[in-house]
N, CA, C and O atoms as a printed pandas DataFrame, in Angstrom:
     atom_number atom_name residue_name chain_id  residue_number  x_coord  y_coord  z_coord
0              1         N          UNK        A               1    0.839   -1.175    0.000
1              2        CA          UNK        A               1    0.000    0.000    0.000
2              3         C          UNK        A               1    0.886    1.241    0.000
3              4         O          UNK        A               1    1.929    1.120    0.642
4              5         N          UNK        A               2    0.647    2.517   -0.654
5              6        CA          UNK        A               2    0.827    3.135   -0.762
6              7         C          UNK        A               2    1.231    4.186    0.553
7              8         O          UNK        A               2    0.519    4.073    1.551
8              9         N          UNK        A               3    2.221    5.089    0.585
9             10        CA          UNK        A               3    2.524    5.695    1.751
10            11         C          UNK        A               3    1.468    6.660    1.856
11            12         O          UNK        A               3    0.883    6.884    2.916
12            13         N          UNK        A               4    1.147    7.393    0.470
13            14        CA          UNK        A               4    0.160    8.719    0.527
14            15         C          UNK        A               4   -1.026    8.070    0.578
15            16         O          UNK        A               4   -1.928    8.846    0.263
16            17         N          UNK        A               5   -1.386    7.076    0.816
17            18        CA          UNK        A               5   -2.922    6.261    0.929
18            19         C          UNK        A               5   -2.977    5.730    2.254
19            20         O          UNK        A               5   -4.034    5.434    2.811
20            21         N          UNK        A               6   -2.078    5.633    2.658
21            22        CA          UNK        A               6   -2.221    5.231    4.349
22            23         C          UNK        A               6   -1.776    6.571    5.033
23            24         O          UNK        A               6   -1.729    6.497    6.260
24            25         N          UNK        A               7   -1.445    7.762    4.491
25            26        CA          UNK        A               7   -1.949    8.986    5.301
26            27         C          UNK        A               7   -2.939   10.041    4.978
27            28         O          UNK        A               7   -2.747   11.229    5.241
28            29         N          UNK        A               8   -3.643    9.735    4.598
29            30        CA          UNK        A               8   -4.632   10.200    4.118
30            31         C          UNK        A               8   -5.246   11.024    5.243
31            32         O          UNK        A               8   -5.240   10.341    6.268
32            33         N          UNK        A               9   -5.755   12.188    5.439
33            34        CA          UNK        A               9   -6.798   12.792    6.398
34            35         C          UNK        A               9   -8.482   12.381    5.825
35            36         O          UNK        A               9   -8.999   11.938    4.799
36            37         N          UNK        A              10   -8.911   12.836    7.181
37            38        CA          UNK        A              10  -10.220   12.459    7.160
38            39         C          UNK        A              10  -11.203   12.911    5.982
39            40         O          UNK        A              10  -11.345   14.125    6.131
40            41         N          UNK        A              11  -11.839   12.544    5.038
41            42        CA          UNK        A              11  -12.440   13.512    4.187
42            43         C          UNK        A              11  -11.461   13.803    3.252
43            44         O          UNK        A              11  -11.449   14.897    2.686
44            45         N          UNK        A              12  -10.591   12.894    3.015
45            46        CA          UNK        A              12   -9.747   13.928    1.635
46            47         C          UNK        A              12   -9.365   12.535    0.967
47            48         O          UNK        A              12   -8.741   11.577    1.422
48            49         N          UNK        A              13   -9.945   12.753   -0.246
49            50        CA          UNK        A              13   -9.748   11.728   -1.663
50            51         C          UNK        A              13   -8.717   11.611   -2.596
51            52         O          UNK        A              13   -8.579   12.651   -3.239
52            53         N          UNK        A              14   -7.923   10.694   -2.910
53            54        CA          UNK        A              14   -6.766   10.937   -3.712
54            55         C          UNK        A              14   -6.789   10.859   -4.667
55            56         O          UNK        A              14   -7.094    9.748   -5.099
56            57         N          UNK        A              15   -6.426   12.196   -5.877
57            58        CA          UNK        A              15   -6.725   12.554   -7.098
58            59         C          UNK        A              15   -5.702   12.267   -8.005
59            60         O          UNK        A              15   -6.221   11.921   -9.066
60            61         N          UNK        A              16   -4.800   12.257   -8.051
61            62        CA          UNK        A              16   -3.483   11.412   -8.884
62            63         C          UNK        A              16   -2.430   11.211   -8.232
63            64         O          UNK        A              16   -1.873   12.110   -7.603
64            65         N          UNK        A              17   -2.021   10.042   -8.286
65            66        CA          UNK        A              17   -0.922    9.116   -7.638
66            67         C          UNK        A              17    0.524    8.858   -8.622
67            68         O          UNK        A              17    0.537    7.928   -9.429
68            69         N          UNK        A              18    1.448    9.570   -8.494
69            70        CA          UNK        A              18    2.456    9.579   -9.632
70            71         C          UNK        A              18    4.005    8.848   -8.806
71            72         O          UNK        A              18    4.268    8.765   -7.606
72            73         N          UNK        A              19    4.664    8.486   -9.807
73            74        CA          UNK        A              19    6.305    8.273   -9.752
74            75         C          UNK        A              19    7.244    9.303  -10.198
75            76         O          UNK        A              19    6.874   10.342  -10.745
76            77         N          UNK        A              20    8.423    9.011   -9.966
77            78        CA          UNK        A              20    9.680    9.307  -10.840
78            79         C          UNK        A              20    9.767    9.016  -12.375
79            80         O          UNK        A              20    9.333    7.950  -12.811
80            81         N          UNK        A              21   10.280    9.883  -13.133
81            82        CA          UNK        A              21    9.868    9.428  -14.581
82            83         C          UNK        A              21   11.014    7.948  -14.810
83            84         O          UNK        A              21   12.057    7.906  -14.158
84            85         N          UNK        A              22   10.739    7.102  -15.548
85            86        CA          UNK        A              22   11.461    5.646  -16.088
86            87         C          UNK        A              22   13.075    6.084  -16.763
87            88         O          UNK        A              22   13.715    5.116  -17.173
88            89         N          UNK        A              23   13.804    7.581  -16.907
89            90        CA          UNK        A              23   14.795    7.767  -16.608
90            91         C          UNK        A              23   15.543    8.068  -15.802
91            92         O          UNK        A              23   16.490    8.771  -16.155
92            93         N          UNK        A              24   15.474    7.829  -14.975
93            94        CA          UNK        A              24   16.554    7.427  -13.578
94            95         C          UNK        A              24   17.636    6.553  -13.819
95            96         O          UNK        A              24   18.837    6.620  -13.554
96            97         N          UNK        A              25   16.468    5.175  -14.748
97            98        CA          UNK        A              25   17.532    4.229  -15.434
98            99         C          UNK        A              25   18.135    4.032  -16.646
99           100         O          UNK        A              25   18.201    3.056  -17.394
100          101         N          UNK        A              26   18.701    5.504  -16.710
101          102        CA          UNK        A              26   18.806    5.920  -17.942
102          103         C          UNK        A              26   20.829    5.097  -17.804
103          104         O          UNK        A              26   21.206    4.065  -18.359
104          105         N          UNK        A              27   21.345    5.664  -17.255
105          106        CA          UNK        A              27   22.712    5.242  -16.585
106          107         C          UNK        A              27   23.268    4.063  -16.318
107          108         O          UNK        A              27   24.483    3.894  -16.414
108          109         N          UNK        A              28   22.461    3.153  -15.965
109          110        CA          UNK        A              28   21.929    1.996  -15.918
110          111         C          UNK        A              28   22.233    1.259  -17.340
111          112         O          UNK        A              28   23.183    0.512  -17.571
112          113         N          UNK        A              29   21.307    1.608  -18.141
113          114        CA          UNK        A              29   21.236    1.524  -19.535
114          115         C          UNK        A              29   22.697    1.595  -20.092
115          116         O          UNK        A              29   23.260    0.586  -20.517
116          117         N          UNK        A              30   23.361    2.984  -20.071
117          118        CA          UNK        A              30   24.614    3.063  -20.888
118          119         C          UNK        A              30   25.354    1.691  -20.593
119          120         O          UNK        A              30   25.519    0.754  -21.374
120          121         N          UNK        A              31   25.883    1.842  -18.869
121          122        CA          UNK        A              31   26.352    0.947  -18.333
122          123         C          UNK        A              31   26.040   -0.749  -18.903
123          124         O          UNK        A              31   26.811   -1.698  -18.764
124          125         N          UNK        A              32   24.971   -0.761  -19.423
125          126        CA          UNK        A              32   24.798   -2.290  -20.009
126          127         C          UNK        A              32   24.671   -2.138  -20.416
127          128         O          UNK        A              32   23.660   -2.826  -20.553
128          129         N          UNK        A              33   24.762   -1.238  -21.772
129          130        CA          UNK        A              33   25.033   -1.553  -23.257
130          131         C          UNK        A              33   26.791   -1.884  -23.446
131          132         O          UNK        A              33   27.441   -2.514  -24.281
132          133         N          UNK        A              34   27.039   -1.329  -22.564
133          134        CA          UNK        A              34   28.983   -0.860  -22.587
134          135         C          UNK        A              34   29.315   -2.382  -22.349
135          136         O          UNK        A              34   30.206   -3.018  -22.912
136          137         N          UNK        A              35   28.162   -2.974  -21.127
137          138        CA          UNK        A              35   29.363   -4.000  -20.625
138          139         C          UNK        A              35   28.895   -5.587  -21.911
139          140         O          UNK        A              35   29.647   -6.541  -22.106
140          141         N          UNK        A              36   27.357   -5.373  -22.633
141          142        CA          UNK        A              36   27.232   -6.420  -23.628
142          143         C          UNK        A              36   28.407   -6.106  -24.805
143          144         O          UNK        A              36   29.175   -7.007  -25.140
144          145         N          UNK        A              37   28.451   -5.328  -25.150
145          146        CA          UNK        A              37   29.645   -5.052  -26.153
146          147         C          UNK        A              37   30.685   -5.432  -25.824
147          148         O          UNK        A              37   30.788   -6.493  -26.440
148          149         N          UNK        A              38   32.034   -5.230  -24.958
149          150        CA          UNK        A              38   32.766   -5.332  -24.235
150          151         C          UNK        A              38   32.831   -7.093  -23.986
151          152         O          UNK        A              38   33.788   -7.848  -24.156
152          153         N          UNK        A              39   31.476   -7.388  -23.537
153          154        CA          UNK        A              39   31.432   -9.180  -23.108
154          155         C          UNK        A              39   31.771   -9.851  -24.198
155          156         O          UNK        A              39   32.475  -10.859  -24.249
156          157         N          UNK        A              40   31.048   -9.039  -25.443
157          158        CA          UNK        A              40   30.630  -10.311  -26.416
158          159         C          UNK        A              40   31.094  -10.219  -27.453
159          160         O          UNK        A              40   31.084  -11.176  -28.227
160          161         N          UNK        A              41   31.604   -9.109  -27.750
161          162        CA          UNK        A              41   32.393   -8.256  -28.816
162          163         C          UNK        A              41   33.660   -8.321  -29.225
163          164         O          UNK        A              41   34.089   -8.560  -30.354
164          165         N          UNK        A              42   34.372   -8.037  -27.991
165          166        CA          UNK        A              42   35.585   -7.825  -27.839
166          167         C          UNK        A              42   36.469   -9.005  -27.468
167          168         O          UNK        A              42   36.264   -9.538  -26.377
168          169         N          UNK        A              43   37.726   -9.611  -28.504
169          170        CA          UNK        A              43   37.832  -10.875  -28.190
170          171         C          UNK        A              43   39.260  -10.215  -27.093
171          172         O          UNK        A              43   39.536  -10.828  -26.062
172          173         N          UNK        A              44   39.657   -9.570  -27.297
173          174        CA          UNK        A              44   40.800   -9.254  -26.216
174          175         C          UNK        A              44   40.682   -9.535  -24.528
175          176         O          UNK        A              44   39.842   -8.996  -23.807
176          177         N          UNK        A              45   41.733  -10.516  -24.071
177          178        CA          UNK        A              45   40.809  -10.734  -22.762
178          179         C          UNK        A              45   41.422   -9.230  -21.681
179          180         O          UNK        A              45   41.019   -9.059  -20.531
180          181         N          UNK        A              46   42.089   -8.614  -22.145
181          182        CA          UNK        A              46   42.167   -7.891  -21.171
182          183         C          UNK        A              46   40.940   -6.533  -21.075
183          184         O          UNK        A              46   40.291   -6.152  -20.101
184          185         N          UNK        A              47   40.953   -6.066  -22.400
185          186        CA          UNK        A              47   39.143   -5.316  -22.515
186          187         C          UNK        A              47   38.220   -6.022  -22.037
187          188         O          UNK        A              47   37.288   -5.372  -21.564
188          189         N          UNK        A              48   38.094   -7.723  -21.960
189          190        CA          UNK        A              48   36.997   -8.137  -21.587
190          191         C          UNK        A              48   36.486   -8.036  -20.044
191          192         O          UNK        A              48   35.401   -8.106  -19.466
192          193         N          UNK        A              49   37.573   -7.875  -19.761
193          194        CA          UNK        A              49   37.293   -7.652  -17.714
194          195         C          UNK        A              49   37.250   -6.071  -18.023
195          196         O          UNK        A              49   37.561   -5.456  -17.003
196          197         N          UNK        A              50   37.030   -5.419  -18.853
197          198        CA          UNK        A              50   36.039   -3.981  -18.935
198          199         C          UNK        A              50   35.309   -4.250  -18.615
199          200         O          UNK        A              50   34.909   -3.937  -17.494
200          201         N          UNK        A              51   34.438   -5.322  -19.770
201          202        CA          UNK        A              51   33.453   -5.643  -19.496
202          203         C          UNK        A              51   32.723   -5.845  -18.548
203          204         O          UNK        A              51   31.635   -5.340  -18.274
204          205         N          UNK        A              52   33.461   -6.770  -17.910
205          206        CA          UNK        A              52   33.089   -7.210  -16.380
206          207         C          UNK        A              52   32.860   -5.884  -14.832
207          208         O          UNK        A              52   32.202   -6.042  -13.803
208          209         N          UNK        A              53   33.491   -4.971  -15.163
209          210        CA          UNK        A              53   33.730   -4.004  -14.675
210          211         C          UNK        A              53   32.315   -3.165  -15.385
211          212         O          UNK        A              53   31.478   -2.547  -14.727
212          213         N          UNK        A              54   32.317   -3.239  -16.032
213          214        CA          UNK        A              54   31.040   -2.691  -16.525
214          215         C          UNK        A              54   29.970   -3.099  -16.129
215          216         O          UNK        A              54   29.077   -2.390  -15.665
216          217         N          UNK        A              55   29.934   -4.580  -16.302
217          218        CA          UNK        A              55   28.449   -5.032  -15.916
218          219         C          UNK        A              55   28.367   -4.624  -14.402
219          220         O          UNK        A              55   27.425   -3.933  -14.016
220          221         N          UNK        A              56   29.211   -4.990  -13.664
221          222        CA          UNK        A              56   29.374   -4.861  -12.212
222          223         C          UNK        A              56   28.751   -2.986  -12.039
223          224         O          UNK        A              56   28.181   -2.517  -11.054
224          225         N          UNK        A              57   29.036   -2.402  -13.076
225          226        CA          UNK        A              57   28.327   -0.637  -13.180
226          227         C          UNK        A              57   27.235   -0.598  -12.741
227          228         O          UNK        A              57   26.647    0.048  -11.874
228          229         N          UNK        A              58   26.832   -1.967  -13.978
229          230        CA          UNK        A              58   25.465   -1.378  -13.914
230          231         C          UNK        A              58   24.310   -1.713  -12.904
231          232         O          UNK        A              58   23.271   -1.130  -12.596
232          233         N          UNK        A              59   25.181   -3.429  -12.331
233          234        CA          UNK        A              59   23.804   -3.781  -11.390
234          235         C          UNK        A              59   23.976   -2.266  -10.486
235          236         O          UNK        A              59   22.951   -1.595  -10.369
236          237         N          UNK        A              60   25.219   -1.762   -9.880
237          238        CA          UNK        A              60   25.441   -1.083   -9.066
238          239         C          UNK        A              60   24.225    0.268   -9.053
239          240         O          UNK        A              60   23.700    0.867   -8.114
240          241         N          UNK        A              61   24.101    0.383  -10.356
241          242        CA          UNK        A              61   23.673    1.482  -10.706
242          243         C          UNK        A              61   21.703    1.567  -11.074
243          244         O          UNK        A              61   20.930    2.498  -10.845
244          245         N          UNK        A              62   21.421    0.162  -11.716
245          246        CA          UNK        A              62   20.173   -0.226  -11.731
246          247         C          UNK        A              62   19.561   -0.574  -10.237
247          248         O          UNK        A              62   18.349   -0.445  -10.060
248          249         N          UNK        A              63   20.232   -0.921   -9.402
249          250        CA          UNK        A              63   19.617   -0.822   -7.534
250          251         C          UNK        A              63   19.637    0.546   -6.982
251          252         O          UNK        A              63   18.842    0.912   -6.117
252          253         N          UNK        A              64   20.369    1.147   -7.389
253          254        CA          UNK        A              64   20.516    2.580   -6.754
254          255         C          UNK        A              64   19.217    3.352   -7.643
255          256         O          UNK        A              64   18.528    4.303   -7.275
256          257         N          UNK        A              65   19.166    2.712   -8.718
257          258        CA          UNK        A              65   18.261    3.958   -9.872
258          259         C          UNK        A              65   16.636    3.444   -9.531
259          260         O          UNK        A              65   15.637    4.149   -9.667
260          261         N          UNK        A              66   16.675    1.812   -8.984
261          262        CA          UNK        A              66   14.896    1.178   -8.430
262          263         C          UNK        A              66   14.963    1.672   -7.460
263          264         O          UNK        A              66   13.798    2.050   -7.345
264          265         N          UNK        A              67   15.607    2.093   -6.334
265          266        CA          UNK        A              67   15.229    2.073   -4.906
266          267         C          UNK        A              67   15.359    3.914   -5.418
267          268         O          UNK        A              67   14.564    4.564   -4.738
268          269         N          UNK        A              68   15.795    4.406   -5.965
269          270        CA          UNK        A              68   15.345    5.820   -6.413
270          271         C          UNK        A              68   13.865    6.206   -6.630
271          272         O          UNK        A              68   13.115    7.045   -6.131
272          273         N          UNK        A              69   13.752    5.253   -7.575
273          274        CA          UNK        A              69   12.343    5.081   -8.303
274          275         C          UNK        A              69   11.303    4.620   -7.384
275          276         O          UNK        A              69   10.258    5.163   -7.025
276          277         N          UNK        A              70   11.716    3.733   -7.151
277          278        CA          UNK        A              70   10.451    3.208   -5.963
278          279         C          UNK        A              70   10.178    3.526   -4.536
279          280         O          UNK        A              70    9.150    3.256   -3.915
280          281         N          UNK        A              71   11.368    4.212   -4.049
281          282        CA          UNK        A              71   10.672    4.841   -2.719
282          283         C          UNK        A              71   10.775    6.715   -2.992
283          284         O          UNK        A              71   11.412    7.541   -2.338
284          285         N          UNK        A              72   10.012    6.886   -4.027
285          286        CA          UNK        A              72    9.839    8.262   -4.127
286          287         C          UNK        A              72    7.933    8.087   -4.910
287          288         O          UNK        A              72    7.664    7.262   -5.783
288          289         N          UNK        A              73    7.061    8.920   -4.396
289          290        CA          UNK        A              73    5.883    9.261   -4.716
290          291         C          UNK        A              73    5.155   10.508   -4.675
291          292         O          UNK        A              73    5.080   11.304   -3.740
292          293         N          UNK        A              74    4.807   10.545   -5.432
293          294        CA          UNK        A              74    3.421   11.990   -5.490
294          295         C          UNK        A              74    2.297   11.514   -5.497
295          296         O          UNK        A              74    1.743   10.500   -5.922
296          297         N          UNK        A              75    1.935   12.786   -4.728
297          298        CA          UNK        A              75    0.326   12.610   -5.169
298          299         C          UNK        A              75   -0.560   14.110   -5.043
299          300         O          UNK        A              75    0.142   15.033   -4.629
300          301         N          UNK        A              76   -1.575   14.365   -5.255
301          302        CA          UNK        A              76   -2.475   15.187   -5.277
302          303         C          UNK        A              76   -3.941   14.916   -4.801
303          304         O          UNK        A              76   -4.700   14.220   -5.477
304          305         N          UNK        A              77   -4.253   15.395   -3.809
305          306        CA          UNK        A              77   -5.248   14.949   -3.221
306          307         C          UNK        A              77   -6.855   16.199   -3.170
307          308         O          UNK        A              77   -6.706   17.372   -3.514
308          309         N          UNK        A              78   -7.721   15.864   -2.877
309          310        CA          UNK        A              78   -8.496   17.182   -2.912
310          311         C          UNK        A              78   -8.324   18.186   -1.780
311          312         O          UNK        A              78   -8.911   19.267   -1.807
312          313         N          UNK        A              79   -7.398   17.770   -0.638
313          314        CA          UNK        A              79   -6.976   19.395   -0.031
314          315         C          UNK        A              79   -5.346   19.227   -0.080
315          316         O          UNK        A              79   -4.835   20.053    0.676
316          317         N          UNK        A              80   -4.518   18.526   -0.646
317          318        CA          UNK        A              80   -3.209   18.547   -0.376
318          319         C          UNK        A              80   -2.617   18.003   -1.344
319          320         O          UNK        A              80   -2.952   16.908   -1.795
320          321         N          UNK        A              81   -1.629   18.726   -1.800
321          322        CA          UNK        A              81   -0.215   17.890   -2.432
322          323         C          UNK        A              81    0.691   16.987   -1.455
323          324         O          UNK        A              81    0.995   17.394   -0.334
324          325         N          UNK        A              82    1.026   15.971   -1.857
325          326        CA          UNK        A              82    1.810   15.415   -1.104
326          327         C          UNK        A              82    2.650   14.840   -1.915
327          328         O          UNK        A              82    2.403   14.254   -2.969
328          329         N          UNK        A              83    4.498   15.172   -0.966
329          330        CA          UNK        A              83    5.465   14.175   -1.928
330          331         C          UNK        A              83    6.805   13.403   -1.037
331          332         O          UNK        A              83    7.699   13.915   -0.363
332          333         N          UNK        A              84    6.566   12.269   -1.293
333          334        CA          UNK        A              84    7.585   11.441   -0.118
334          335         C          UNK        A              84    8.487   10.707   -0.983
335          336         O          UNK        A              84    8.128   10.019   -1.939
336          337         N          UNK        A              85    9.822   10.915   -0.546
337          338        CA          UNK        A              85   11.050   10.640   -1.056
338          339         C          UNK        A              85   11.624   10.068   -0.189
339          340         O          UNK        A              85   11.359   10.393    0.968
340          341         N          UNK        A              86   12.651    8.976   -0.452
341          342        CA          UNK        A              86   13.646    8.200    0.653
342          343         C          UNK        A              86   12.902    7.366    0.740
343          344         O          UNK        A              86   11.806    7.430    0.182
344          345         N          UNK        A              87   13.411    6.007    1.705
345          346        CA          UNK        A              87   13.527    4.763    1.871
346          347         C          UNK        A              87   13.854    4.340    3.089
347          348         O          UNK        A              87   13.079    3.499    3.545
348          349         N          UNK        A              88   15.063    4.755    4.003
349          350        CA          UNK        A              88   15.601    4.706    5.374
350          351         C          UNK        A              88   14.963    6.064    5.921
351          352         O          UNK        A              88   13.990    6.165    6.669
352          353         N          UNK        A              89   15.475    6.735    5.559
353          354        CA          UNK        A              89   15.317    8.325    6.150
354          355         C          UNK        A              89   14.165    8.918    5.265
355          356         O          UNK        A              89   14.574    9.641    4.356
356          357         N          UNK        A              90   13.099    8.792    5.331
357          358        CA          UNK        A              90   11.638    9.331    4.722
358          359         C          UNK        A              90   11.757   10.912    4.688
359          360         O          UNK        A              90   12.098   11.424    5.754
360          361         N          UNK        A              91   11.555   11.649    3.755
361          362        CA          UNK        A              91   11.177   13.017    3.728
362          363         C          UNK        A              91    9.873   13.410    3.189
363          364         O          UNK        A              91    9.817   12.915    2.063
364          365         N          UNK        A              92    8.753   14.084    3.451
365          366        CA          UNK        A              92    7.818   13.826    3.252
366          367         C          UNK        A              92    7.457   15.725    3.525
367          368         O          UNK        A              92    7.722   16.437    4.494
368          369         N          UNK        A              93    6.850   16.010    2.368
369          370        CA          UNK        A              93    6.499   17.773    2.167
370          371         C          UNK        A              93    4.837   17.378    1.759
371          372         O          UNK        A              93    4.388   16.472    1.057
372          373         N          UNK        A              94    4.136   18.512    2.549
373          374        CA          UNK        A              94    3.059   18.582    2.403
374          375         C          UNK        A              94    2.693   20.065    1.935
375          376         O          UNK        A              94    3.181   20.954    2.633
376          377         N          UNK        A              95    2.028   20.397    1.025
377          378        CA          UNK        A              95    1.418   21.709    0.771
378          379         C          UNK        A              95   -0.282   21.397    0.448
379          380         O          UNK        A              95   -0.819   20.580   -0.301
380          381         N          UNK        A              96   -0.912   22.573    1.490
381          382        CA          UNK        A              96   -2.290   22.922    1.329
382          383         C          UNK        A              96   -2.933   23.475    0.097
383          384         O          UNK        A              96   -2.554   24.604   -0.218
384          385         N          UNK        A              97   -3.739   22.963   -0.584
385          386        CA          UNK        A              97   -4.159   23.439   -1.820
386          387         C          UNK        A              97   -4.385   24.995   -2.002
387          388         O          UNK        A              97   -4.117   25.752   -2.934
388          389         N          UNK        A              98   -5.119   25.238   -0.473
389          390        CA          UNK        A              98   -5.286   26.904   -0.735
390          391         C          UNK        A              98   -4.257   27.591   -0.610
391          392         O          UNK        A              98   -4.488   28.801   -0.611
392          393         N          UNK        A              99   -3.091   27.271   -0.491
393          394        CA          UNK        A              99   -1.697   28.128    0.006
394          395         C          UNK        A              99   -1.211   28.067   -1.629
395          396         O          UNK        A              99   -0.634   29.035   -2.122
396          397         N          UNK        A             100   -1.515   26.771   -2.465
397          398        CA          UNK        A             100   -0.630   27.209   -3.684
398          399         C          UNK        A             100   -2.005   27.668   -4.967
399          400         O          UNK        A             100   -1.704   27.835   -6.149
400          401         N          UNK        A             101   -3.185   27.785   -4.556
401          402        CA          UNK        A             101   -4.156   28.728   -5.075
402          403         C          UNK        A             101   -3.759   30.017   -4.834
403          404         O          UNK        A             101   -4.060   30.868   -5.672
404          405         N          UNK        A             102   -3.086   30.360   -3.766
405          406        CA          UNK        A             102   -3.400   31.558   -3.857
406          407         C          UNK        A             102   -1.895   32.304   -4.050
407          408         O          UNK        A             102   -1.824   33.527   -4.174
């Protein structure tokens, strides 16, 4: 369940529920394109532990870029914005609809 759905106030309905956009794992990406080339490509064995060094990039970098992605949320509710970021250490900003109406 959702963090902004289990704090919900009394009387207030949740109007869109959003993520991080799907480039985060953009880095990720380079990183394993570099290290399939490098693996499979390259018959030199000493470039090939690039490779290896590469792939090793990217898991590094695809866990850091999900746990980016997945413990960060928005939402918009009918009296509040709400947006919670982090995973260990939660940060969590609330703004009142009439404060950014007006």
């Amino acid at each position: 369940m959702s963090y902004i759905i289990k704090h919900l106030l009394d009387g207030e309905n949740l109007i869109y529920l959003a993520r991080r956009h799907w480039i985060v794992f953009w880095f990720a990406s380079i990183w394993a394109v570099l290290a399939f080339i490098f693996l499979f490509f390259v018959p030199n064995r000493l470039l090939s532990f690039a490779g290896y060094l590469f792939a090793f990039l990217f898991v590094f970098e695809f866990y850091k870029a999900a746990i980016f992605y997945y413990a960060s949320e928005f939402g918009v509710t009918n009296k509040r914005v709400v947006m919670k970021t982090g995973w260990i250490q939660r940060r969590s900003t609330e703004l009142l609809l009439q404060k950014i109406e007006a």
